[in-house]
Steps between C-alpha positions, in 0.01 A plus 500: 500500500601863518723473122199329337160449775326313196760291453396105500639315781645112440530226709833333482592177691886461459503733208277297293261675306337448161708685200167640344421710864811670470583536081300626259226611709479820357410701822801756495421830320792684482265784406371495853786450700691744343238732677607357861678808718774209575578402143798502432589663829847319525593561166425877522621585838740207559358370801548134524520310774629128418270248538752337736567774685065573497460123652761388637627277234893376513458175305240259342561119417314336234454119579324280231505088484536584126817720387447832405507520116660770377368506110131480605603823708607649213273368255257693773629809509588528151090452432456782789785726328296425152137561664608826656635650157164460313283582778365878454 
């Protein structure tokens, strides 16, 4: 809440949440948060703390009864990489 206080909360239960409340949504302006004192703030003054460092993190496991499918991932992320270059 203190990066983005408007910012729309959602509900996940195991990490399931519906595509369309996270892509496409068309909520970030990067117009506006260019204007944030912190933007950037890393970037500029090369203060970044790892996020495993920040929380604590020293390793994740991913557990599915389905194997994880590598094209789809990168059929994903290839859309994302696509999306990002035509958005304004």
């Amino acid at each position: 809440r203190r990066l983005n206080p408007t910012a729309r909360i959602v509900e996940a239960a195991w990490g399931r949440v519906a595509p369309d409340q996270l892509l496409g949504t068309g909520l970030f302006d990067m117009k506006e948060a260019s204007q944030h004192p912190d933007w950037l703030r890393e970037a500029r003054l090369g203060e970044h703390t790892p996020e495993t460092v920040e929380y604590g993190i020293s390793s994740i496991t991913f557990r599915s009864r389905r194997p994880f499918d590598v094209g789809r991932f990168e059929e994903l992320t290839a859309v994302m990489e696509t999306a990002a270059r035509l958005s304004p």
